[in-house]
C-alpha positions in Angstrom: -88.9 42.6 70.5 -90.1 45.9 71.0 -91.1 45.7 74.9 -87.5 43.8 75.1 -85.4 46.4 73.8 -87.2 49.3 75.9 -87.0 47.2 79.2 -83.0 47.3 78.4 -82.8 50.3 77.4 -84.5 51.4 80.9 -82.5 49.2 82.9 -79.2 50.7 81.1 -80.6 54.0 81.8 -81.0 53.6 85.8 -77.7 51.8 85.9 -75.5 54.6 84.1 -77.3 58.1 83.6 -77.0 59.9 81.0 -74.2 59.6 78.6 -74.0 63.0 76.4 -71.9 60.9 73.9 -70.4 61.8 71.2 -67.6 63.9 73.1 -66.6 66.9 70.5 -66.9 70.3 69.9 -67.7 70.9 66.2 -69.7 68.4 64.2 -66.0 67.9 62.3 -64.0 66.6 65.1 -67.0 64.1 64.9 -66.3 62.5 61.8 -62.9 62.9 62.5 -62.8 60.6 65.7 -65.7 58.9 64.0 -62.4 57.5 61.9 -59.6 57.5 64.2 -62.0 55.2 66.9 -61.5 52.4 64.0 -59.8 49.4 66.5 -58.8 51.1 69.1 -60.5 52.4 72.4 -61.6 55.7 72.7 -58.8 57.1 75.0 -56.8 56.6 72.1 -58.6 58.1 69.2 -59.3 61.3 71.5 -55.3 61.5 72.2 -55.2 62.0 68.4 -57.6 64.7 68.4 -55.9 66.7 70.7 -52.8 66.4 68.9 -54.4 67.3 65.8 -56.5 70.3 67.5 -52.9 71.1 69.0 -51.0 71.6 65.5 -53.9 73.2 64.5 -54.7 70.6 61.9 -58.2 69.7 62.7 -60.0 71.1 60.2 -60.9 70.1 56.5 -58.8 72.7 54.9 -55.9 72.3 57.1 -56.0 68.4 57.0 -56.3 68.5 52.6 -53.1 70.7 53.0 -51.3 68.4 55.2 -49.0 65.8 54.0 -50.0 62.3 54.7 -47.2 61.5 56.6 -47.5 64.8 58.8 -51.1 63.3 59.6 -50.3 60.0 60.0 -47.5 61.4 63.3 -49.9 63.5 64.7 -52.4 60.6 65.4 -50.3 58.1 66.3 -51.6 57.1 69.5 -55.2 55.9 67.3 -53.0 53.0 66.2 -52.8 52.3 62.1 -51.9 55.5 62.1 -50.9 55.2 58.0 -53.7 53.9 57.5 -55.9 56.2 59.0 -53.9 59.3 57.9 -55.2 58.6 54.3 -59.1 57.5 55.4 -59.0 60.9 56.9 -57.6 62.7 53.6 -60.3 60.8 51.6 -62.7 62.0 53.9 -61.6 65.8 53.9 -61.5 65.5 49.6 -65.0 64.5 50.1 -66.0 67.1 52.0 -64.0 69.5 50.2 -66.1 68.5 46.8 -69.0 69.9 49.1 -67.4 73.0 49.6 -66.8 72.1 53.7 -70.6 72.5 54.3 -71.3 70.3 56.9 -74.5 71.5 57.8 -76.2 71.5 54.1 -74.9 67.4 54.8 -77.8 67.3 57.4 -80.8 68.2 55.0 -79.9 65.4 53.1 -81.4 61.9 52.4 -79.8 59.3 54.8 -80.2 56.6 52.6 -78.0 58.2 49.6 -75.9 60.5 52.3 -75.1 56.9 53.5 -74.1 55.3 50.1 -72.0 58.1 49.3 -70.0 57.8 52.9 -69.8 54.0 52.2 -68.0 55.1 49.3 -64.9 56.7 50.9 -61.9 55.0 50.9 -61.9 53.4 54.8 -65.5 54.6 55.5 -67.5 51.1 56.6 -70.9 50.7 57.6 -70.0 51.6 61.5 -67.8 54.8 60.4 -71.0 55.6 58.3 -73.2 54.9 61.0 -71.3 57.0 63.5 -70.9 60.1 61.1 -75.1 59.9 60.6 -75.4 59.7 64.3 -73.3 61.8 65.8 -72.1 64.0 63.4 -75.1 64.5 61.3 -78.3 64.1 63.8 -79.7 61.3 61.1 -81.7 58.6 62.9 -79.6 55.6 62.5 -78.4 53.1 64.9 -74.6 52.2 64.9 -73.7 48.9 64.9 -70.0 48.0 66.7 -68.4 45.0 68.2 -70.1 45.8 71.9 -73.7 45.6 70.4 -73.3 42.8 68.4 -71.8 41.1 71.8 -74.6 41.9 74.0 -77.1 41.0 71.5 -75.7 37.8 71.3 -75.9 37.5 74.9 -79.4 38.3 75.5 -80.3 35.9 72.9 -81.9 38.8 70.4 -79.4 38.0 67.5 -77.1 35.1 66.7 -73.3 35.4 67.0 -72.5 36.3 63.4 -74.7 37.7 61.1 -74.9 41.0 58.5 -74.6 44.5 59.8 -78.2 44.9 58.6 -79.9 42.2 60.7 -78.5 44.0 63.5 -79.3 47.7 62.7 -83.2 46.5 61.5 -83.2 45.2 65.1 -83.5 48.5 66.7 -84.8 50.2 63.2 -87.3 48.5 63.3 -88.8 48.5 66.8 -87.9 51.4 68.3 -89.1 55.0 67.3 -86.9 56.8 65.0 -85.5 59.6 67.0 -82.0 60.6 67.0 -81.9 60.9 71.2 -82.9 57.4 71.4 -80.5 56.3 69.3 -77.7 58.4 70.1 -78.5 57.3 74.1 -79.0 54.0 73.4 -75.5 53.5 71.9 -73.7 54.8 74.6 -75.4 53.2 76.7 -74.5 50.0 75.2 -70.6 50.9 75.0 -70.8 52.1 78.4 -72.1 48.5 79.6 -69.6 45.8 77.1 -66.7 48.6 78.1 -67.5 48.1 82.0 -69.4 44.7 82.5 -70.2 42.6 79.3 -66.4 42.5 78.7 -64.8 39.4 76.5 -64.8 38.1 79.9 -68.4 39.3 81.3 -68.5 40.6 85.3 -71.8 38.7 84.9 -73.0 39.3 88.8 -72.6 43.0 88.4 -74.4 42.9 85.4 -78.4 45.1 85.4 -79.0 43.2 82.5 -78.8 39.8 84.4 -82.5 39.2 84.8 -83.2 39.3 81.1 -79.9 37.5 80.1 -79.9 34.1 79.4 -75.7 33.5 78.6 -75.5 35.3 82.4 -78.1 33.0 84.1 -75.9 30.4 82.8 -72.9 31.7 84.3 -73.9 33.2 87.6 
């Protein structure tokens, strides 16, 4: 599993370069976009971040003071924007109860930092994820729709199965570093965004030598 997951990785790498992900300029607007990405593509939940940035909302403090409703206009374009508008209050009373210190976040345990994330109202185990990642420089692997399709694909994990089984996957097999991780990832998205669609461009695929469900196709 190990040597199968590095020769993808490599093969990603060479196809697509470098991915810098996540896009952002404080470790805030992480977990912020980290939220508003929820179902819905990436052009979207960025739209709401500059409207936020642009009403100069996008910050803990200004986003406790705000009005749901206020919250829930501004990010519109991230889609369940109700919704969202009170994950991301829940989120800022969190942080609030931690006196805003986002980088004190970052000496802490994973494991229990994680619990306590999974405990915010609208924070599941790929928001979680994605805040650990991204926001916090934890070494943990983020789990979405795109990796659990590809895995699928390349016959590494069934169809369906828990969010765990997917995560021990690369956990487990692949050095914990937060570069890896963080790469890998985006790499991944990059790929089931552009080529392993729903409908998979399977003869532009780098990935097709090691893919069984693309053999089968092509």
């Amino acid at each position: 599993m190990r040597d199968r997951l590095n020769d993808i990785y490599e093969r990603l790498q060479e196809r697509y370069g470098p991915r810098d992900w996540w896009p952002a300029d404080s470790r805030f607007e992480v977990m912020v976009g980290a939220v508003l990405v929820q179902n819905t593509a990436w052009s979207n939940a960025a739209k709401a971040i500059r409207s936020l940035s642009d009403a100069g909302q996008l910050s803990p403090h200004e986003l406790r003071s705000a009005d749901v409703a206020d919250i829930a206009q501004l990010i519109y374009s991230s889609g369940y924007y109700n919704m969202k508008a009170r994950k991301l209050k829940a989120l800022v009373e969190w942080l609030g109860e931690r006196d805003d210190d986002i980088e004190a976040l970052m000496t802490a345990d994973p494991a229990s930092l994680r619990e306590e994330l999974l405990g915010i109202h609208g924070i599941g185990e790929e928001t979680a994820d994605d805040i650990l990642l991204y926001a916090l420089d934890m070494p943990v692997f983020v789990i979405d729709l795109y990796t659990r399709r590809l895995l699928f694909r390349l016959g590494l994990a069934p169809e369906k199965a828990p969010y765990a089984l997917y995560r021990r996957l690369f956990t487990e097999n692949l050095p914990s570093d937060v570069s890896l991780f963080n790469e890998y990832h985006a790499l991944i998205v990059t790929h089931s965004a552009n080529v392993c669609k729903k409908e998979p461009d399977c003869v532009e695929c780098c990935l097709l030598e090691v893919c069984p469900t693309g053999k089968e196709r092509v």
